[in-house]
C-alpha positions in Angstrom: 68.9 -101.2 60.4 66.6 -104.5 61.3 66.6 -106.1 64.4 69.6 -108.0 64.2 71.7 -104.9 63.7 69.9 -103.3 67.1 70.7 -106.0 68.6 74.4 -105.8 68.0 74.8 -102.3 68.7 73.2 -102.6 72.5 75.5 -105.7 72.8 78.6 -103.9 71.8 77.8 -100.0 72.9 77.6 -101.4 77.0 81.6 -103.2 77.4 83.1 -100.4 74.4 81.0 -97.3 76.9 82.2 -99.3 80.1 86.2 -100.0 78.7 86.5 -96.2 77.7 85.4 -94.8 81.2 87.1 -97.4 83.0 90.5 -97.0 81.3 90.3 -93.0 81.5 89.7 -93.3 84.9 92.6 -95.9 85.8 95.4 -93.9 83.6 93.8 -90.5 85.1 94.3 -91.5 89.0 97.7 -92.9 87.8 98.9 -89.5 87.1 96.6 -87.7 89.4 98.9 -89.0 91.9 102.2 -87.6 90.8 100.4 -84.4 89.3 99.5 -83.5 93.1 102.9 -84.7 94.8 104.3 -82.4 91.4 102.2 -79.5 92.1 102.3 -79.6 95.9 106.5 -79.4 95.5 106.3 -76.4 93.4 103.8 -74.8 95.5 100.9 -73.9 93.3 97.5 -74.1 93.3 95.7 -77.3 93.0 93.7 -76.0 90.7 96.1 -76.3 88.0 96.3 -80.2 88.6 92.5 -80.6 87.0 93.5 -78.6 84.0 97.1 -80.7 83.4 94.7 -83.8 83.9 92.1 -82.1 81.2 95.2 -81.9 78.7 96.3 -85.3 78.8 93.0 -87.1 78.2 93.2 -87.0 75.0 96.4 -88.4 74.6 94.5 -91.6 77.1 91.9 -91.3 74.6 94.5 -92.5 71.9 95.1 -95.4 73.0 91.7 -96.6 75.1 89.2 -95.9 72.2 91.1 -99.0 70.1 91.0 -101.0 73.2 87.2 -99.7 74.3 86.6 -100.7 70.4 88.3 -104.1 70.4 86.9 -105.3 73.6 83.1 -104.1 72.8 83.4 -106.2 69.5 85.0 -109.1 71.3 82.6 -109.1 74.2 79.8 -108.7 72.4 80.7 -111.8 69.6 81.6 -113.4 73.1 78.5 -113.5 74.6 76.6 -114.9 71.7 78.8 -117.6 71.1 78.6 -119.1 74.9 75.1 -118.3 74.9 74.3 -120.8 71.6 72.4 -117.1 69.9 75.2 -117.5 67.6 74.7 -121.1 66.3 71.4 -120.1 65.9 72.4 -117.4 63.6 74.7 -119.1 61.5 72.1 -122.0 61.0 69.8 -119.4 59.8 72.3 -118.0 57.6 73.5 -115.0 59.0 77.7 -115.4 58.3 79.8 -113.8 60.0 80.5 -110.6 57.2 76.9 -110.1 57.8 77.1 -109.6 61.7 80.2 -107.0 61.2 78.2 -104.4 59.6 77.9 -103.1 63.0 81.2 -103.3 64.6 82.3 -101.6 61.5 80.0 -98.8 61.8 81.6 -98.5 65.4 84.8 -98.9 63.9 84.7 -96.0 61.1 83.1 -93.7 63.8 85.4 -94.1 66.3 88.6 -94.0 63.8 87.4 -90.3 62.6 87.0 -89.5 66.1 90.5 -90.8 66.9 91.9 -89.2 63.8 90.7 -86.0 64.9 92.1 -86.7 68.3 95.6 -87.9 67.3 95.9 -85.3 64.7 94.5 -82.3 65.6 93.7 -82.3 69.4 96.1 -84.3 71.2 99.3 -81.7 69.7 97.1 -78.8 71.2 96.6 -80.3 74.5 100.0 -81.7 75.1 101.5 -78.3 74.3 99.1 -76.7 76.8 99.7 -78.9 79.4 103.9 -78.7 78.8 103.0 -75.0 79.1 101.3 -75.5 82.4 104.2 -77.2 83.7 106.1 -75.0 82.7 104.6 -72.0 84.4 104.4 -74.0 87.6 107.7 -74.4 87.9 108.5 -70.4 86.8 105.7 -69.1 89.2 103.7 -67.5 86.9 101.0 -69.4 88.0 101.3 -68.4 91.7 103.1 -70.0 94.4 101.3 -70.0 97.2 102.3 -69.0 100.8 102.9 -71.9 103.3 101.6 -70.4 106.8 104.9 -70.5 108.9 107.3 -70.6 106.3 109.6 -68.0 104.6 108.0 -67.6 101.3 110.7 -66.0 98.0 108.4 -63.8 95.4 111.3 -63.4 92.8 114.5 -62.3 94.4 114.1 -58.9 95.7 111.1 -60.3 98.3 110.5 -62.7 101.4 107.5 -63.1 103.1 106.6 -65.6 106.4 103.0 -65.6 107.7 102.0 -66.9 111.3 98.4 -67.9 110.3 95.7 -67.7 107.7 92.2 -67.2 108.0 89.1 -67.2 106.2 90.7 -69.1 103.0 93.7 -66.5 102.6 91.1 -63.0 103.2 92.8 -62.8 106.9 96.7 -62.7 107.7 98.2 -63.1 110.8 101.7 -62.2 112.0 103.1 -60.7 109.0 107.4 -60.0 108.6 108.3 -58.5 104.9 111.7 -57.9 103.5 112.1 -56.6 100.4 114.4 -54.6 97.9 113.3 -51.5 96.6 113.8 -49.6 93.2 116.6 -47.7 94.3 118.1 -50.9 96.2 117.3 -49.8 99.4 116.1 -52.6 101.7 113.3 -52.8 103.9 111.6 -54.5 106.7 108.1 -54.8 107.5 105.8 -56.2 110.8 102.4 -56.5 111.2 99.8 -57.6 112.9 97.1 -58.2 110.1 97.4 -58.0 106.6 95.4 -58.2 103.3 96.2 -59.0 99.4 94.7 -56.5 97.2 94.0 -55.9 93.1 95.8 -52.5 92.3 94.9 -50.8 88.8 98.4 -51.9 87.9 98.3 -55.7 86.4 101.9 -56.1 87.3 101.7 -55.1 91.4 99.7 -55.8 94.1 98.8 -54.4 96.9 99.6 -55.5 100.6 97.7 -53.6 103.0 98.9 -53.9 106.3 97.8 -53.3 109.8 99.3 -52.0 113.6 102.3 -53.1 112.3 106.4 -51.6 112.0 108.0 -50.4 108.9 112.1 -50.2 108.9 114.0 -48.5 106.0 117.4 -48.6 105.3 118.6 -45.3 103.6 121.7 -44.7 101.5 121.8 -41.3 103.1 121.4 -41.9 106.8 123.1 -44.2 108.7 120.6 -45.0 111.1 117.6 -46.6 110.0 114.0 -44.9 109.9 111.5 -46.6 111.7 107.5 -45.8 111.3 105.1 -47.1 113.6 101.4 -47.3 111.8 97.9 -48.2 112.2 97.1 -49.0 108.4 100.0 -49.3 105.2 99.4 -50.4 101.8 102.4 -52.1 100.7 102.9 -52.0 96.9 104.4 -54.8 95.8 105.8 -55.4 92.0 105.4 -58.9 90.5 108.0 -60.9 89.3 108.8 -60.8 85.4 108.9 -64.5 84.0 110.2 -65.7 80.7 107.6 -66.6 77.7 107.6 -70.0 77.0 108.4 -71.6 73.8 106.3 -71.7 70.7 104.5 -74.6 69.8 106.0 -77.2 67.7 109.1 -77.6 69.1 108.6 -81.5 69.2 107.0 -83.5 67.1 103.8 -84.4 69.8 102.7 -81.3 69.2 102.4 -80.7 65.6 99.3 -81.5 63.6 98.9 -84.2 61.2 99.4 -81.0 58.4 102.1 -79.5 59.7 104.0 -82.9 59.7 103.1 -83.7 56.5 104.6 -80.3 55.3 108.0 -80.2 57.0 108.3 -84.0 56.2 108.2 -82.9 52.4 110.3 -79.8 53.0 113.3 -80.2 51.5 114.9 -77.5 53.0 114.1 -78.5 56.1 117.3 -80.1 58.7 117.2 -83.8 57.7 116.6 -84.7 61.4 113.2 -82.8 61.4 112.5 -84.7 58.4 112.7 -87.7 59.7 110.8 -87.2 62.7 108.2 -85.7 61.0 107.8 -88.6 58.6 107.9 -91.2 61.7 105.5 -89.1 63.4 102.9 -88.7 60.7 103.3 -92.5 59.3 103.3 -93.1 63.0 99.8 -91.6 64.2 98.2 -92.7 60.7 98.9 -96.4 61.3 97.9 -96.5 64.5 94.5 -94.8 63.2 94.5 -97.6 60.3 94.7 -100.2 62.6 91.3 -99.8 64.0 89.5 -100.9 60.7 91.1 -104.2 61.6 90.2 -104.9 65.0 86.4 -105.9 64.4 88.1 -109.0 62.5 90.7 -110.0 65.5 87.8 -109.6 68.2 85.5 -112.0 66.1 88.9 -114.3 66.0 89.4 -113.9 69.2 86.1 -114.2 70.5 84.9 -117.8 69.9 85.7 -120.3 72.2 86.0 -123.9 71.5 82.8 -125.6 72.2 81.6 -126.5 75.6 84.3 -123.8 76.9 84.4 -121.0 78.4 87.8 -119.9 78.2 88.4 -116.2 78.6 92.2 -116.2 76.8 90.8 -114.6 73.9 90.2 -111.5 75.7 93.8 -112.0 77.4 95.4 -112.4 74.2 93.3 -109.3 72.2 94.9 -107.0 75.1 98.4 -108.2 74.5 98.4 -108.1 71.2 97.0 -104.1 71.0 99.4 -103.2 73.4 102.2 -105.4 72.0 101.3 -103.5 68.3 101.5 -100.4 69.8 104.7 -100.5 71.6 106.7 -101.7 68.6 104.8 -98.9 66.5 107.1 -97.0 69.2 109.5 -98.7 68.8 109.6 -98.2 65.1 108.6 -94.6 65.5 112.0 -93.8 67.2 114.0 -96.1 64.7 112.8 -94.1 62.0 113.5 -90.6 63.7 117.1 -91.6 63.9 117.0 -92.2 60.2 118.4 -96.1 60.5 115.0 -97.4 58.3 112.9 -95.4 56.6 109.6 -94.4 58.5 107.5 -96.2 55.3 108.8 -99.7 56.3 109.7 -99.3 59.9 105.6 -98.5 60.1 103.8 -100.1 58.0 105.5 -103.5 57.7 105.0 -104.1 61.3 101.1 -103.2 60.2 101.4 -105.7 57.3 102.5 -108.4 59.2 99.9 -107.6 62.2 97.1 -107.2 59.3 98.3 -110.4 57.3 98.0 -112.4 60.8 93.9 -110.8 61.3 92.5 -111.8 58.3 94.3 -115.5 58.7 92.6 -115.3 62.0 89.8 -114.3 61.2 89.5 -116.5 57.9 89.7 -119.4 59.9 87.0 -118.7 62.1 84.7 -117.5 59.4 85.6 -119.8 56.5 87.0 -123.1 57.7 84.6 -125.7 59.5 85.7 -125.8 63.4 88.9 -123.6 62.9 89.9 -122.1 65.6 93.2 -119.7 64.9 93.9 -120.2 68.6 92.7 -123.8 69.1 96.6 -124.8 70.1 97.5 -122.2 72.5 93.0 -123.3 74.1 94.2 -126.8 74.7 97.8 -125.9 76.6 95.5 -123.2 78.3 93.0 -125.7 79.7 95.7 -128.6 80.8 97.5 -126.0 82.2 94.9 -125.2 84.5 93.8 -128.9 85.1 97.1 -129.3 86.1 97.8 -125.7 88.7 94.4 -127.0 90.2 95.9 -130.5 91.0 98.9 -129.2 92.7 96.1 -126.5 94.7 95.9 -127.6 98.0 92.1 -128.8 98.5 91.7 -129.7 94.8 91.7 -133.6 95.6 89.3 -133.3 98.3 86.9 -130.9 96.4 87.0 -133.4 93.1 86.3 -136.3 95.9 83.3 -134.3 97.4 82.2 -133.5 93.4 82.1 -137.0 92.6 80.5 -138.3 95.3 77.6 -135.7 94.7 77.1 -137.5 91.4 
């Protein structure tokens, strides 16, 4: 790698590195958000909200390392071309095939890294993080107790606490009802109480202090009623259903195993079909990538003496504009009106066909400019907003008589 190659890769590591963290972060405190407000309804721990947020990153990661990759490129190509380093190249000879060696290198990194994403570690973490939800909402994670509030463990148990202390370690004003084996129900006051780890994985233990204990007994009509310095409690956890296998959808099978039902022929025609989209799916939007050093270099010039920034505008839209009608296409093909082959990868024809015009016209066609039309309504556009601004006339007035 000589200089100019080193020189590349600084340029287009700092906006790719800076795109990445910045669009995991945006998309993460969109969700953190509603993963709280979700969490805080069902009454579990907030713990669980970092390890939901842990299992959708990579699905972020699916979509921000082709727009981390595109904008590094574009930036990069950007900044050499308003700073005149890129005249200088070209008069030396350097064409623009030569300066792509290293946004390609970028580019086939970052597509095995997003192939192993899309395929292989996105099903995973999607399935865990369905799981997570799903356990929430069950309890098996642990509800927690809200001080001053009648609390349900399953349906055999209620529990209301005055006050907590020391993180959970001290209770205060303790009332317990609860349903016995035999279906005898009980009643239980205390002053102080403690949760404690019993040898038995599926009870705990609630040990209990200067408290009241009232128990209703099929044989006597009069309840018994024990006054006590110290009672352990033992108290059975709820039984919660297992959730479901992985697979069930389509997210959350790996490239292989959507290759293989897709080719199954006993398989249900409707899991065929959504396995086909799915797989034809993921791999063009992996495919893709290889094309995107070409668009940002497209995309990147600006006409001379300009320093528009619609390129960038327009190499945002378009990704996300691709990638929605890859969704688009995606469900189309589930429902078996077009087959998955040409709902996916015409769409990725026509988006490819339209790159390498683009980019043949910047690299091959003295002053082309694939976007020179939509530059020029750009720029009067904006000659004409800042007319109608109020303050424009007397700031050109003020210009002009500077000069």
């Amino acid at each position: 790698m000589n200089s100019i190659d080193r020189y590349m890769a600084r340029l287009i590591a700092v906006p790719l590195i800076s795109t990445l963290i910045i669009s995991a972060m945006l998309l993460v405190l969109d969700r953190m958000l509603r993963l709280f407000e979700f969490v805080a309804t069902e009454g579990g721990p907030v713990s669980v909200v970092w390890r939901m947020l842990a299992n959708l990153l990579p699905e972020y990661l699916g979509l921000g390392i082709p727009i981390g990759l595109m904008l590094g490129v574009l930036l990069a190509f950007r900044r050499l071309a308003t700073s005149s380093e890129l005249d200088v190249l070209r008069a030396v000879g350097v064409s623009y095939t030569r300066l792509l060696r290293v946004p390609y290198m970028y580019a086939i990194v970052l597509a095995a890294v997003n192939f192993a994403i899309v395929g292989f570690v996105q099903p995973t973490s999607r399935y865990n993080y369905e799981q997570l939800r799903f356990e929430l909402r069950s309890g098996a994670l642990g509800a927690s107790i809200k001080v001053g509030e009648f609390t349900s463990f399953g349906s055999k148990m209620t529990l209301r606490i005055e006050s907590s202390q020391d993180e959970g370690r001290d209770l205060r004003g303790i009332f317990v009802e609860m349903t016995n084996k035999d279906g005898t129900p009980l009643a239980v006051t205390a002053q102080k109480g403690q949760f404690l780890r019993s040898d038995d994985p599926d009870t705990i233990i609630f040990r209990l202090t200067n408290g009241t204990l009232v128990h209703y007994d099929k044989s006597s009509p009069v309840p018994r009623v024990l006054t006590f310095t110290t009672h352990n409690l033992p108290i059975p956890l709820p039984k919660y259903e297992q959730f479901r296998k992985r697979g069930d959808s389509n997210i959350e099978r790996t490239l292989p195993e959507l290759a293989v039902i897709g080719r199954n022929r006993s398989a249900p025609e409707i899991d065929r079909e959504t396995s086909r989209s799915a797989f034809h799916y993921r791999m063009a939007e992996v495919t893709t990538m290889f094309l995107l050093p070409m668009l940002a270099v497209a995309l990147a010039i600006p006409p001379k003496r300009s320093t528009s920034m619609l390129g960038v505008f327009l190499s945002i839209l378009m990704i996300v504009t691709y990638h929605k009608v890859n969704e688009y296409a995606q469900g189309v093909g589930s429902l078996g009106l077009i087959d998955p082959i040409i709902a996916l990868w015409v769409p990725f024809s026509i988006f490819a066909g339209l790159t390498v015009w683009m980019y043949y016209t910047v690299a091959y066609v003295p002053g082309g400019q694939p976007i020179g039309a939509l530059e020029r309504v750009f720029a009067k556009t904006a000659k004409l907003i800042g007319r109608l601004l109020p303050g424009a006339k007397r700031r050109r007035r003020k210009a002009e008589a500077a000069r």
